[in-house]
NUGUNU-217192 format. One record per residue (C-alpha): residue number from 0; residue in one letter; x, y, z. Coordinates in Angstrom, 2 decimals. Layout:
nr/rest/c1/c2/c3
NUM/A/X/Y/Z
...
! end
This chain:
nr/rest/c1/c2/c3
0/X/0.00/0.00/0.00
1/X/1.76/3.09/-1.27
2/X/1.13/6.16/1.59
3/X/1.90/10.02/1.38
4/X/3.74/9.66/4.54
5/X/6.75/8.20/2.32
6/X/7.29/11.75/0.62
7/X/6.58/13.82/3.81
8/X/9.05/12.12/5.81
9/X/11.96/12.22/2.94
10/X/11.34/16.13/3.59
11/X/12.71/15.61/6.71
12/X/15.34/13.25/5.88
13/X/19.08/14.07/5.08
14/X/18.18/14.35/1.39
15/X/18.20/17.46/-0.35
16/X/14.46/17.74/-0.90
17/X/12.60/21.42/-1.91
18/X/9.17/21.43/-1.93
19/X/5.84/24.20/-1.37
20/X/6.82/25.06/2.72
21/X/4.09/27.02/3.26
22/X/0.37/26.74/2.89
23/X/-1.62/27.73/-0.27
24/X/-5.07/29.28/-0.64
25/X/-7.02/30.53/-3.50
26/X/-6.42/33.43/-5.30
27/X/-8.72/35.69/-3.22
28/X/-8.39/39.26/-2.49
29/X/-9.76/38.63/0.78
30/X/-6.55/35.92/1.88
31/X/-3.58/37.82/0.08
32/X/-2.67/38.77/3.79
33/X/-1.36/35.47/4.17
34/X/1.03/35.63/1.52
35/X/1.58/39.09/1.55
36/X/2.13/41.69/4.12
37/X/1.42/44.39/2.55
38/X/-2.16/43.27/2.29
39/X/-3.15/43.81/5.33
40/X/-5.97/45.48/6.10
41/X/-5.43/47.79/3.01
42/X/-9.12/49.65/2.95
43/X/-11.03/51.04/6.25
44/X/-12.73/47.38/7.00
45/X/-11.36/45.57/10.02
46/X/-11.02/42.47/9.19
47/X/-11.98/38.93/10.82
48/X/-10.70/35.89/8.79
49/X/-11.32/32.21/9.83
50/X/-10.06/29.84/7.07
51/X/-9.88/26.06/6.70
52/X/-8.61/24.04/3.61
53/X/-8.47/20.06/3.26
54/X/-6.76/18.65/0.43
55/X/-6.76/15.52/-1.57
56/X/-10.05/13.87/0.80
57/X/-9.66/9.98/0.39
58/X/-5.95/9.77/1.14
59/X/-4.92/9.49/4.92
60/X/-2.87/12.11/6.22
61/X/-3.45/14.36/3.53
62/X/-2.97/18.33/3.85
63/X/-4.77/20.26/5.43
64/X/-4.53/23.88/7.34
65/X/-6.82/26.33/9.74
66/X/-6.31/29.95/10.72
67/X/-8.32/32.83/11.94
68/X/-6.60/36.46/11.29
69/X/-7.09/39.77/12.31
70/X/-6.93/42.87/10.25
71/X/-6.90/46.53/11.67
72/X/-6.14/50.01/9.76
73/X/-4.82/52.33/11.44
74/X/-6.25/54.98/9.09
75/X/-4.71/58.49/11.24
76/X/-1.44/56.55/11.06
77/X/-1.26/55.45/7.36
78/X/-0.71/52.24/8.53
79/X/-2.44/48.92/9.06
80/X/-1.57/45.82/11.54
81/X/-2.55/42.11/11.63
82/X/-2.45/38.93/13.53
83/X/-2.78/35.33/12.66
84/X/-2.94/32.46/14.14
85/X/-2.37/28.98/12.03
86/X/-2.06/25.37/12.28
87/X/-0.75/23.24/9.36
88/X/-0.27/19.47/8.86
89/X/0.67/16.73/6.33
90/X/1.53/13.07/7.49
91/X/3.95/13.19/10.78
92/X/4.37/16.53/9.63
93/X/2.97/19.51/11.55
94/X/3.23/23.25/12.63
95/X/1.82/25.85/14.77
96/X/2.65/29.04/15.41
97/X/1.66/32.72/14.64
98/X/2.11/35.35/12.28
99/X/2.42/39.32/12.99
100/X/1.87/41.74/10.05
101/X/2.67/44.98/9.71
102/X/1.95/47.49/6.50
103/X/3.08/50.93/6.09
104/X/1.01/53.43/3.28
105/X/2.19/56.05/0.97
106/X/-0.83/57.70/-0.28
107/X/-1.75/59.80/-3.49
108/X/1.37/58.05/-5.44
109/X/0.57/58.21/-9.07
110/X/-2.78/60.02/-8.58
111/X/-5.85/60.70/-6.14
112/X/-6.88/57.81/-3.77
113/X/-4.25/55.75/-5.04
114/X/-1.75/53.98/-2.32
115/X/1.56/51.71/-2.08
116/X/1.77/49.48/0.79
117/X/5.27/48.10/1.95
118/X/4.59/45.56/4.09
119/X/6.73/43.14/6.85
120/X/5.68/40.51/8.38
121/X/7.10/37.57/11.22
122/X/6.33/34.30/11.96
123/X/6.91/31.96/14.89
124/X/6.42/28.35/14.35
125/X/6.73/25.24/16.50
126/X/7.43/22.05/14.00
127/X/6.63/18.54/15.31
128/X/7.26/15.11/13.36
129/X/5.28/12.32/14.84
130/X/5.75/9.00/12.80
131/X/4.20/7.21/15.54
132/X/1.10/5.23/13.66
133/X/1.73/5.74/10.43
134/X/1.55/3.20/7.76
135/X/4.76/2.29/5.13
136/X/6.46/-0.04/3.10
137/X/9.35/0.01/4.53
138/X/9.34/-0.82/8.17
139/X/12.54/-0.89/8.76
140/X/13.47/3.01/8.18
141/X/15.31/4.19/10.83
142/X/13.62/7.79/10.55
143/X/10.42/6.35/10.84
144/X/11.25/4.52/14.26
145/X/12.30/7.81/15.30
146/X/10.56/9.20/18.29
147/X/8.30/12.42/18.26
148/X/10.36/16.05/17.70
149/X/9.78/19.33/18.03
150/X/11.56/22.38/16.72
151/X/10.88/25.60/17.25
152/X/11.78/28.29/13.45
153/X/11.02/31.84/13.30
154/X/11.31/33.73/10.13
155/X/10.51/36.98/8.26
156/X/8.24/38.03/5.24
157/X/8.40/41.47/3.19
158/X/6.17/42.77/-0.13
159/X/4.68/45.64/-1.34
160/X/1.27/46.32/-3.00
161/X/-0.68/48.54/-5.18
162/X/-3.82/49.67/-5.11
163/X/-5.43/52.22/-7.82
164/X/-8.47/52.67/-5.35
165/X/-9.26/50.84/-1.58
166/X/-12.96/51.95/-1.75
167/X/-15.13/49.52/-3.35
168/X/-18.60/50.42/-4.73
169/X/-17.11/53.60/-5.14
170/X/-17.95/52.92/-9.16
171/X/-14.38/53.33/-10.05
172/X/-12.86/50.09/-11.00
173/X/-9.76/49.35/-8.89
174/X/-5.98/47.66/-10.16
175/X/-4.47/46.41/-7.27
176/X/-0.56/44.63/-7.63
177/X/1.38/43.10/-5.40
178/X/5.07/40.95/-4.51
179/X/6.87/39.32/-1.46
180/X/9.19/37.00/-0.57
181/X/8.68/34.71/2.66
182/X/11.39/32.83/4.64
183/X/13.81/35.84/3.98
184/X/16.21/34.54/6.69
185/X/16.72/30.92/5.07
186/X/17.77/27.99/7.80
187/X/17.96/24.79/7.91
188/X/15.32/23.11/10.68
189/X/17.31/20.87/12.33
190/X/15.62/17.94/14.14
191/X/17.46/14.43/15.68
192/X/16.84/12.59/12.73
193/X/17.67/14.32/10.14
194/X/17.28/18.63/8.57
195/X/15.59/20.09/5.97
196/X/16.33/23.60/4.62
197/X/13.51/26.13/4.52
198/X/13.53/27.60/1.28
199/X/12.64/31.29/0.23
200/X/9.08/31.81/-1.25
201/X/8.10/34.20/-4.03
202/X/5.01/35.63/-4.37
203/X/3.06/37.63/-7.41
204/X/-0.37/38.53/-7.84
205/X/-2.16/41.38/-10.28
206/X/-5.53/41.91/-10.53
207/X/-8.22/44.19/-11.72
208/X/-12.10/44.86/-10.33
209/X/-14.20/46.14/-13.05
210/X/-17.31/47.47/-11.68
211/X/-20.97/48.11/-12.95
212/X/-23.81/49.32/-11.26
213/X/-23.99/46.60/-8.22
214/X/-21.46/44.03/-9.41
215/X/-17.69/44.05/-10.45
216/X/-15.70/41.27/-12.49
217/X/-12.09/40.47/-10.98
218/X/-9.48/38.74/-13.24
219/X/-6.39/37.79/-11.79
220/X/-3.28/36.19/-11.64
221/X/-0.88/34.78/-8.76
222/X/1.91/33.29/-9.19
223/X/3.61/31.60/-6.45
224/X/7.90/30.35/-6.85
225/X/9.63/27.91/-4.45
226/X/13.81/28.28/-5.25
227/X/15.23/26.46/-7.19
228/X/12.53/24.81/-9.58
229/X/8.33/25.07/-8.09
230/X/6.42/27.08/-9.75
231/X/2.82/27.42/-10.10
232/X/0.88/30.14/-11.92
233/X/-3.19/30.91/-11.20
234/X/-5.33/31.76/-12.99
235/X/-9.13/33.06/-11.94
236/X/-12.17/34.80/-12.60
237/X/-14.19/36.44/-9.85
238/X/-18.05/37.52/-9.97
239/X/-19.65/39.71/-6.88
240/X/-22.63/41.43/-6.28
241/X/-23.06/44.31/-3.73
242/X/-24.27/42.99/-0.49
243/X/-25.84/39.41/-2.53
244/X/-23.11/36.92/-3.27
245/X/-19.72/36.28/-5.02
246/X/-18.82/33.34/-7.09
247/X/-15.42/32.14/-9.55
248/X/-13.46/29.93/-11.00
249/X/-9.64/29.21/-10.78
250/X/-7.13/27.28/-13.15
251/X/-3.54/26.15/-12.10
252/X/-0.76/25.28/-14.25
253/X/-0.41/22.16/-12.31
254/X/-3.89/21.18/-13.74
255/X/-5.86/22.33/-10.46
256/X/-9.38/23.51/-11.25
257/X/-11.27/25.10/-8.00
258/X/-15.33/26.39/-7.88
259/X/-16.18/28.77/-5.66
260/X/-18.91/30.55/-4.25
261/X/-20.28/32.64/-1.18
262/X/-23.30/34.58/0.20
263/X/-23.15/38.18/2.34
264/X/-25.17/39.19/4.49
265/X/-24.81/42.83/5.51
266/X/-25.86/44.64/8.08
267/X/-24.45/42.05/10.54
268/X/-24.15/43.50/14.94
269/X/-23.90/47.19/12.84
270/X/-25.35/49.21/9.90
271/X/-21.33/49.30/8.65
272/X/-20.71/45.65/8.75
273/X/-21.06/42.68/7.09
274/X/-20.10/38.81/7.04
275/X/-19.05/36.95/4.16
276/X/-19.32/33.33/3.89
277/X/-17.96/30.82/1.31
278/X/-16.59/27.41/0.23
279/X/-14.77/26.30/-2.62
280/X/-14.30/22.68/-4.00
281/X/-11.40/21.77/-6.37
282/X/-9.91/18.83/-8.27
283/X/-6.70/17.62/-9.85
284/X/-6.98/16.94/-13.95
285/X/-3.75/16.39/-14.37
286/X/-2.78/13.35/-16.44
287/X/0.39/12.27/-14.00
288/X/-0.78/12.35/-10.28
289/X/-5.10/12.62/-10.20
290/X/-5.58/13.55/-6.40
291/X/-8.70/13.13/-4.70
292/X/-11.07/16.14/-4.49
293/X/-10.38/19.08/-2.18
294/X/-12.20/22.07/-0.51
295/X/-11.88/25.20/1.52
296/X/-14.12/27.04/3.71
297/X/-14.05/30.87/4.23
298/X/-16.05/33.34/6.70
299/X/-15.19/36.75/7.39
300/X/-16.25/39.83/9.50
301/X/-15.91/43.26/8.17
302/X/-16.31/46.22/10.49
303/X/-16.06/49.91/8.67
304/X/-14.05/52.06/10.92
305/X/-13.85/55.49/8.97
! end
């Protein structure tokens, strides 16, 4: 019986392996935070994110990741902060730990109500490898027989975005673009059993909201790059009506395809708020490695504060 827990503990092995390190999502406005610092909070909504994503559902052990974030602009400062809090985990493989992000915002850049964000952000997370349970082939792998281990990596983040407009519904469509690089301060995690190195992440995204009447049309792209060879490019098409419901599609060049879809309800504890609830359900096409289905679920509180 071949089992996933063969690749996730050769990451941790002596071996030279690279891999993705850190935790996709969709290509959503509303989780660019996570990649990007400069993100943050970059309107006058504060921002409450809770976010869960399970991938490839049939096989045991399989990826999956939760986090709930917090957004706040502070709009007299130029400046916007944010926390998060996540847990990830494939096979033996786990971590925990949380994430500070800080934005800074030049205003009026190219023209009126335009802004570039340059954003930093650090992270603080406690690996664990726990082969205890897990079923192999080979049963005699010393790394496997290993006992549980814990390691504790910090790291930085930095990007910048920007944004032709921050308010929506304001009729004027908006261009937002955006870059970072995460694990800045490369190192190698060192358990009793073997290291890995953390490898830098690149991140890219553009985008555009078009906007009629009570609806707006987002394309975008994201493209996220692992040194020295991962690559993966997005592609996606977003539909939203004021205060109704959003829906989209995504496309990834590693043959991902990914429906999505969410209601809002406004008006939520305050005349200026509103919560925003979704899910989205993908699957692998590709003719090589056909993983099982996955999904994500997304619900978020927006509070005006101007």
């Amino acid at each position: 019986m071949k089992n996933l827990i063969i690749a996730a503990a050769l990451l941790i092995g002596s071996l030279p392996i690279v891999a993705q390190q850190i935790p996709m999502t969709s290509p959503l406005q509303e989780l660019q935070h996570i990649w990007n610092p400069a993100f943050t909070a970059p309107s006058t909504n504060l921002e409450l994110t809770g976010f869960y994503r399970k991938q490839w559902i049939g096989f045991d052990n399989a990826p999956n990741t939760a986090l709930v974030s917090l957004q706040y602009p502070f709009l007299d400062l130029n400046m916007s902060g944010g926390l998060m809090i996540m847990r990830d985990q494939t096979g033996p493989i786990s971590k925990m730990g949380l994430q500070l992000n800080y934005s800074y915002m030049l205003k009026e850049v190219f023209k009126d109500d335009d802004h570039l964000a340059l954003g930093i952000n650090g992270y603080f997370y406690q690996y664990r490898f726990n082969p205890n349970g897990e079923v192999v082939n080979e049963m005699d792998d010393p790394l496997l027989s290993a006992a549980t281990q814990t390691k504790f990596n910090p790291s930085v983040g930095f990007g910048f975005a920007y944004f032709s407009n921050t308010e929506e519904w304001s009729r004027d469509d908006i261009f937002y673009i955006g870059a970072s690089t995460l694990q800045l301060l490369p190192s190698e995690l060192l358990l009793e059993s073997g290291s890995a190195p953390r490898e830098r992440h690149y991140f890219f995204n553009i985008g555009n909201k078009f906007f009629n009447y009570d609806y707006y049309l987002e394309p975008s792209v994201q493209v996220n790059y692992v040194n020295p060879e991962i690559i993966n490019i997005l592609l996606g098409i977003k539909y939203e009506m004021e205060e109704t419901f959003w829906a989209g599609i995504n496309y990834s060049s590693n043959n991902d395809f990914n429906f999505y879809g969410g209601v809002i309800l406004d008006d939520v504890g305050s005349r200026y708020s509103s919560l925003r609830i979704g899910v989205l359900a993908g699957f692998n096409a590709g003719p090589v490695f056909n993983a099982g289905p996955g999904f994500e679920f997304y619900i978020g509180y927006r509070f005006d504060t101007d």
